[in-house]
N, C-alpha and C positions, 0 to 999 in steps of 0.2 A: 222871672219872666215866663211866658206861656209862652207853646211852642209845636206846631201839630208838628209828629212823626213819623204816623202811617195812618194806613188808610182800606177802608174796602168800597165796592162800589158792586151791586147786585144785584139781581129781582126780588132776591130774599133778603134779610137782616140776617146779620152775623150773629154768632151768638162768642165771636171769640174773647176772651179776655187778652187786654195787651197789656193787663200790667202784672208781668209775669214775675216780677221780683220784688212785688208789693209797695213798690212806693208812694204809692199814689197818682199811678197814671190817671186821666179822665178820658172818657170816652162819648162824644153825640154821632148824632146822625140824623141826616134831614132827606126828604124827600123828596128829588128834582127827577122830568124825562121822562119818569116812570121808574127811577132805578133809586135802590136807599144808599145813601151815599156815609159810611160811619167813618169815622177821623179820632184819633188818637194820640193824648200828648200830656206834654206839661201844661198845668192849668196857668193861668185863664186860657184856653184854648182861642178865645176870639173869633169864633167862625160867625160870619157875616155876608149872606148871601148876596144882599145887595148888591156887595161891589164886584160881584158877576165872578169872581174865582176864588179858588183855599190854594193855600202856596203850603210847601214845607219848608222854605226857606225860613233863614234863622232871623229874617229883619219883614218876614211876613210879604216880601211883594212878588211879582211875577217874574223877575230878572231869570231867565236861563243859561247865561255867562256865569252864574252861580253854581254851589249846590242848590238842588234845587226839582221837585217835581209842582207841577202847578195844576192844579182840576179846574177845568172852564165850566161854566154852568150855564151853557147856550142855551136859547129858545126852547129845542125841542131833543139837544141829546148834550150827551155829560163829556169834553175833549179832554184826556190826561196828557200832559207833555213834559217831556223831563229834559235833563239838562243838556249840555254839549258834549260831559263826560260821562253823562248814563251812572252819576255818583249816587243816586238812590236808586236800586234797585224794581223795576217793576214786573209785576209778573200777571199775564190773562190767561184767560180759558176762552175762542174764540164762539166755541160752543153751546158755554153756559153765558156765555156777558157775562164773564166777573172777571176784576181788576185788583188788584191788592199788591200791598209791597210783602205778603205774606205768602209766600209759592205754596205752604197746604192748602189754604182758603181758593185755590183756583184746581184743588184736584179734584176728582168727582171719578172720571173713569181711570182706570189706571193701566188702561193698555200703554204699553214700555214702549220707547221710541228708539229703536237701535243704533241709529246714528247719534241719537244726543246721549247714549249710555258710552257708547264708544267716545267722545267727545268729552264727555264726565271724564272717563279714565285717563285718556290723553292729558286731560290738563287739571284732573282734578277738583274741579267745577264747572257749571254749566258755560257753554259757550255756543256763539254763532246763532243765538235767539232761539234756541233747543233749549229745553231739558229732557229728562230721562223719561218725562211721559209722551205721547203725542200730542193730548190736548192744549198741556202747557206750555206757552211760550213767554219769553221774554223781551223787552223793550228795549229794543236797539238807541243808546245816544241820537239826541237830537230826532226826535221822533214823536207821534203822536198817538195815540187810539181816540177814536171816536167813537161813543157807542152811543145808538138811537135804538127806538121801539124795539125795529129790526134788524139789526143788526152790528157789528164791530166790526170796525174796518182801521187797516195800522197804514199809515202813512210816514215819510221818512223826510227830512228838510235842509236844507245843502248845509255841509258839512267846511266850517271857516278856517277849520286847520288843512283843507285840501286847497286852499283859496293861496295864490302868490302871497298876497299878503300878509299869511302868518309867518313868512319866513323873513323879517323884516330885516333892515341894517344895521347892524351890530346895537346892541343897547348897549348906554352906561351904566355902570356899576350904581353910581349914585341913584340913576328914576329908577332902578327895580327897588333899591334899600330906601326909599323915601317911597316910590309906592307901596311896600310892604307895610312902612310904617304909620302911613295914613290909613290905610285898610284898619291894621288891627289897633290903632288911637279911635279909629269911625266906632267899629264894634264895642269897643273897650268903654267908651263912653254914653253908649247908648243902654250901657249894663250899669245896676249895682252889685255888689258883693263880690264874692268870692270867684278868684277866676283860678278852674282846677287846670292845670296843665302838667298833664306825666311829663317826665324828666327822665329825660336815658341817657343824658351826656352827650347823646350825637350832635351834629350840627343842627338840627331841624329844630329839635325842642329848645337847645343853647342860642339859638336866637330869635327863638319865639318871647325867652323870658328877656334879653335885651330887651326887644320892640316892645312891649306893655311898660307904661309908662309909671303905674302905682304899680311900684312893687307890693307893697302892704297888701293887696290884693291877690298874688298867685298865694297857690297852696298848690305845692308841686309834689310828686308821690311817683315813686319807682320799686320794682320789685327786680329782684337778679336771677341769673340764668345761670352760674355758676355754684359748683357744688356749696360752696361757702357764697350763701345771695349777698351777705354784705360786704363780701370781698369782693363784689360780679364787679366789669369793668362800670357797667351802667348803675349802679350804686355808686360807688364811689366817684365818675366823676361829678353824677348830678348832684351829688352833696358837696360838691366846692362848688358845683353852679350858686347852692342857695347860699352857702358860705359869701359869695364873691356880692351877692342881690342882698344879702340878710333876707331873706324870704322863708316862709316854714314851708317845713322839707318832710318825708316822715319816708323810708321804707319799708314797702308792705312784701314779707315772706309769702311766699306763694307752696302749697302743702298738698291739696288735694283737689285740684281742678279737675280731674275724670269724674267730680262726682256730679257733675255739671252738662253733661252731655246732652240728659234732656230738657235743660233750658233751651242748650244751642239750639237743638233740632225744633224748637218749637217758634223761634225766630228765622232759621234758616232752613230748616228742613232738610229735602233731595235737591237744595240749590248750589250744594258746595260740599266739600267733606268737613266731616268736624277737627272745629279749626279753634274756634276762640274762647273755649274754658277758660283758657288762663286768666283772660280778661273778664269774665263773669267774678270768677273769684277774689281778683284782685279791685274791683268796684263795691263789689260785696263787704269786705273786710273794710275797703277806705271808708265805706259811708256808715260802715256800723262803730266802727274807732273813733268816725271825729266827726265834729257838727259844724256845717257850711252854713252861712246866711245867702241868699237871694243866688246859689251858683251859678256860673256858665263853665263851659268845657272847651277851651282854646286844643284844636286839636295840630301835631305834627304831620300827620296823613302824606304820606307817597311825596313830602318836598326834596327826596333825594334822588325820585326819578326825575323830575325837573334838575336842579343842579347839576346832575351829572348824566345829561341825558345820552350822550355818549357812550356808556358803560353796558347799554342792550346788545344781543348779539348780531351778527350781520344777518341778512334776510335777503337771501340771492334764490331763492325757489320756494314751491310750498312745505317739501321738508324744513323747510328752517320757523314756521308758525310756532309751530309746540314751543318752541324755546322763546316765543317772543312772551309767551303768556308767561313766565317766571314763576313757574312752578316749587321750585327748591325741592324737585323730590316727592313731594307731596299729590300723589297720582298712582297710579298702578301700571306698573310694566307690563307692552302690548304682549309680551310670550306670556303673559297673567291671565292674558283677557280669551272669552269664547268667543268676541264680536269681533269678526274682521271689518278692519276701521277701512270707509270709504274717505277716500280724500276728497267729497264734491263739496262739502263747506268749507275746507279750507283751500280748493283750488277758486271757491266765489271769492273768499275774504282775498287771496293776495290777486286775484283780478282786480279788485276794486281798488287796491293798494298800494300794487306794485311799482305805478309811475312816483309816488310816493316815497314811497317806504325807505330808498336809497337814503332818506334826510335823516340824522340823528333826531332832529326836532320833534318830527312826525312820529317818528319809531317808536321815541318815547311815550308820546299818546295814544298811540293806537294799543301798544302794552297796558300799559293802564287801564286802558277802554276794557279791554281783556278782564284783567285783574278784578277791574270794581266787583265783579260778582261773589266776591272773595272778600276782598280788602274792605271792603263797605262795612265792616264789623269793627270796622275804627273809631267811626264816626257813628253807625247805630246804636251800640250797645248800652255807649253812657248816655244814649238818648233815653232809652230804655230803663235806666237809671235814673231818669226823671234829670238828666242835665244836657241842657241845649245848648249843639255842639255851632262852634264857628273857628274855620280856619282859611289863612289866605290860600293856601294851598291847592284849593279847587276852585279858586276863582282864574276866567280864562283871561283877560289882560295879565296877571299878574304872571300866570305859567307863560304866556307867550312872552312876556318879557322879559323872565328867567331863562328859557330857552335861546333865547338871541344875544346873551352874552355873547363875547367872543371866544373861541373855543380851547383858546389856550387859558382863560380864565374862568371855563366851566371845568378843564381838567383837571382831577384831582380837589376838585370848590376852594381852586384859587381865591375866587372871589369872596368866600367866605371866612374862608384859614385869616386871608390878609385882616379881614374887617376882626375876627375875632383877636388878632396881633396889637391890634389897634386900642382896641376896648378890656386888654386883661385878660380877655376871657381863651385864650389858647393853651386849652388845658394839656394839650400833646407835650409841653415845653416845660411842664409842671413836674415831672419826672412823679406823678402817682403811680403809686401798688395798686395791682389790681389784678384779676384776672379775666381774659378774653376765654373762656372753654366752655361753650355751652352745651351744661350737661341736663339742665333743667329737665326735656323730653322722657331722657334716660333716667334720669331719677325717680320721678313722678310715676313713669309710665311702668316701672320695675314693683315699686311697692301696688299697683293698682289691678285689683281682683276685676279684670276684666269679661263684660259677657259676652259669650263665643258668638261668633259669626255664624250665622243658620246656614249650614252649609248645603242643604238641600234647597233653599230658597233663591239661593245663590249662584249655584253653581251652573244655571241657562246661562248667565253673562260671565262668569271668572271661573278659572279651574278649581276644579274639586280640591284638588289634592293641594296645589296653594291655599286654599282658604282650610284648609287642616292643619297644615305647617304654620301659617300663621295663626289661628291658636293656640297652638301648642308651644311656637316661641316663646307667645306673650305670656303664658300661664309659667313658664318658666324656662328660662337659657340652661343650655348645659351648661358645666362646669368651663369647656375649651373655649363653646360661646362667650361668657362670659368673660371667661381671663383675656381673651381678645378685645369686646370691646372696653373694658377698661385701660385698655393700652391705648387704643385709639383716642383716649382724651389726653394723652402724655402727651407734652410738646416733643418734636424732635422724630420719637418714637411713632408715632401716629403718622408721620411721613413718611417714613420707610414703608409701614406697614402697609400704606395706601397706595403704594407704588408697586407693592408686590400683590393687590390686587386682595386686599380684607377689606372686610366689610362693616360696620353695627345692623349684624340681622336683626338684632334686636328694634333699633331706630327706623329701620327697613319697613319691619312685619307691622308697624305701630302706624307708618305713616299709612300702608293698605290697610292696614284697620281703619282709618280714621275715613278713606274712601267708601271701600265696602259696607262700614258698617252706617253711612248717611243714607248710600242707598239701600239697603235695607227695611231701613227704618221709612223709608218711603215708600216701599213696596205694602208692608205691614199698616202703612197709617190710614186710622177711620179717622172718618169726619165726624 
């Protein structure tokens, strides 16, 4: 099935390639307003100007309660609107009029914007409609750009999760698992072939393969995090998942994902830090091992901030934002940074928030809202792989009416544990081997000849002397280093050790690597 995936919109023609990992993406572009409008996807693309828009939605129509970004193609100028969750990422230049889900294709001047660099660090990806440049900015949920002859103008449109009515009367258990399973029976059937869905054993994918109706049809595939991948816990349970389905299963080892960096950067750029090699590599191997007919990509995407939307931390001031974004670490520590961080975007964000934000409900999405800038590499990547992604997961009836469980049956995903008790599939009870120790980072990231941080490039925004130490980590732990954090994968041992206040400098130096060295690569980047 065809499938647009991104997009540019410009006074010039791009000259970019998006099909960066040769599968045969296709590429048009038409001429509307004055501006070349190029689209990008799985063929047959179907771009049809007649019927007045191009969607990137997976079923082709305008819905914004979806994934979903939509181009109007008005009279006399080109309107972009994306979804409720801002789940595909947009990015303009207000400057140049250019639009694109591709943040390089909107750089041009690259004067540094010190608040969205400080913002980068803080969370590790762009946020609060900044990035690291000035010019660049990004498309806030539920929103629009318009661009004509003269001009780009962004507009913003009421937001229904601030509405009474998202926080509705308890739902039952059964319409959320009956609307789940018409959503993905609607999808499921509106496809043929092969439907890929990873398999990690958690709940989110374990009852994704319930709900699809032909089993014969998943081809499910996991890779492990643990030193031994097919001891990892997500090996092993997802292969009693395919066990329980008879469905084919396959684990893909994961070896050398840093080699992979600048794919990422060439899909994600200075919009995030480098994040999702492992997922280049592991799509890579799946599609060169095995041959799919007609695939879709049923994806798990962020269903466990829904389920358990309770589990975000409380949010009683604007100190407490940073931690809403769910970072894992993954950011540079403010005593790292040259930039002293102004708090005026996150004292806007929890003004707008804050009568809010009290709800677990809310919390949960406005997190997410966060996160997409990030996480959207979920759902792009295998796009990008020439397989078109659908999951209920970002649809907003379905989230709102996962969220309005009751909350002693979102604790701990009562609601889910019971249904999987019911169906066999409570693999907790199963008494399997396996191991929870994720060393995967540390492994990869120990054998990989990494290249240094330009420390004189760098060192306006982040301290000199950190960005040397972390080379020099990566390039090699000492001996003390080292015998430490191997202790800290021991069960038990790792407790203690954590208590008296050790560390993995190693996991540390890697995760300000993966920061640093995005922006860098954005600093450095020609068009």
């Amino acid at each position: 099935m065809g499938k647009i995936i991104g997009f540019y919109i410009g006074k010039e023609e791009t000259k970019f390639n998006p099909d960066i990992f040769a599968v045969g993406l296709s590429k048009q572009t038409l001429f509307h307003a004055g501006y070349f409008i190029t689209v990008w996807g799985v063929d047959p693309l179907n771009l049809d100007p007649s019927i007045g828009y191009i969607s990137l939605a997976f079923d082709g129509k305008s819905d914004l309660m979806d994934r979903n970004v939509v181009i109007e193609l008005a009279v006399d100028s080109v309107n972009v609107k994306n979804d409720w969750l801002g789940s595909i990422p947009v990015f303009y230049n207000a400057k140049e009029k250019v639009v694109s889900t591709i943040c390089n294709l909107c750089l041009f001047n690259k004067e540094t914007d010190l608040q969205g660099i400080a913002n980068y660090f803080s969370f590790g990806y762009n946020a609060f409609e900044r990035t690291v440049f000035k010019d660049v900015k990004f498309l806030r949920y539920l929103s629009e750009i318009k661009v004509s002859q003269d001009s780009l103008e962004v507009s913003y449109k009421e937001d229904p999760v601030l509405d009474a009515d998202f926080e509705t009367e308890c739902t039952e258990e059964s319409a959320v698992i009956e609307m789940m399973q018409a959503y993905i029976y609607e999808r499921e059937s509106s496809t043929k072939g092969d439907i890929i869905l990873p398999t990690s054993g958690g709940y989110d994918s374990r009852i994704l393969n319930y709900f699809v109706r032909e089993k014969s049809r998943i081809r499910s595939f996991t890779y492990g995090i643990s030193k031994s991948q097919f001891n990892s816990f997500e090996v092993v349970h997802a292969k009693k998942i395919s066990e329980i389905f008879n469905t084919k299963w396959n684990c893909i080892p994961l070896t050398n994902f840093h080699d992979y960096i600048e794919d990422w950067f060439k899909l994600y750029g200075f919009s995030t830090h480098l994040h999702g090699m492992y997922h280049i590599e592991f799509y890579k191997k799946m599609l060169g091992e095995n041959q799919f007919s007609s695939p879709s990509f049923l994806s798990g995407i962020i269903g466990d901030a829904w389920a358990e939307a309770g589990k975000f931390k409380k949010v009683d001031s604007v100190d407490d934002i940073t931690a809403l974004g769910y970072s894992h670490g993954m950011s540079l520590a403010e005593s790292h940074s040259n930039i002293k961080l102004t708090t005026e975007d996150k004292v806007n964000f929890y003004n707008q928030v804050k009568n809010y934000i009290g709800s677990d409900k809310v919390k949960a999405v406005m997190a997410m809202r966060l996160k997409l800038q990030l996480i959207s590499y979920l759902t792009q990547i295998p796009e990008y792989f020439g397989l078109p992604v659908w999951t209920p997961f970002l649809n907003f009836n379905i989230v709102k009416n996962i969220v309005n469980l009751p909350d002693s049956r979102r604790i701990k995903r009562a609601w889910q544990v019971d249904l999987f008790k019911r169906t066999g599939l409570n693999l907790e009870d199963m008494s399997l081997r396996s191991s929870k120790v994720n060393k995967l980072n540390y492994i990869i990231g120990k054998k990989t000849d990494f290249e240094p941080l330009d420390a004189n490039l760098l060192s306006e925004y982040a301290k000199k002397e950190r960005i040397k130490e972390i080379n020099e980590t990566l390039h090699g732990e000492t001996v003390w280093q080292e015998f430490i954090s191997e202790l800290l994968y021991v069960p038990k041992v790792s407790g203690v050790l954590r208590r008296l206040g050790y560390k993995n400098k190693f996991l540390i130096a890697l995760n300000e690597y993966y920061v640093l060295k995005a922006l860098e690569k954005g600093l450095k980047y020609e068009r």
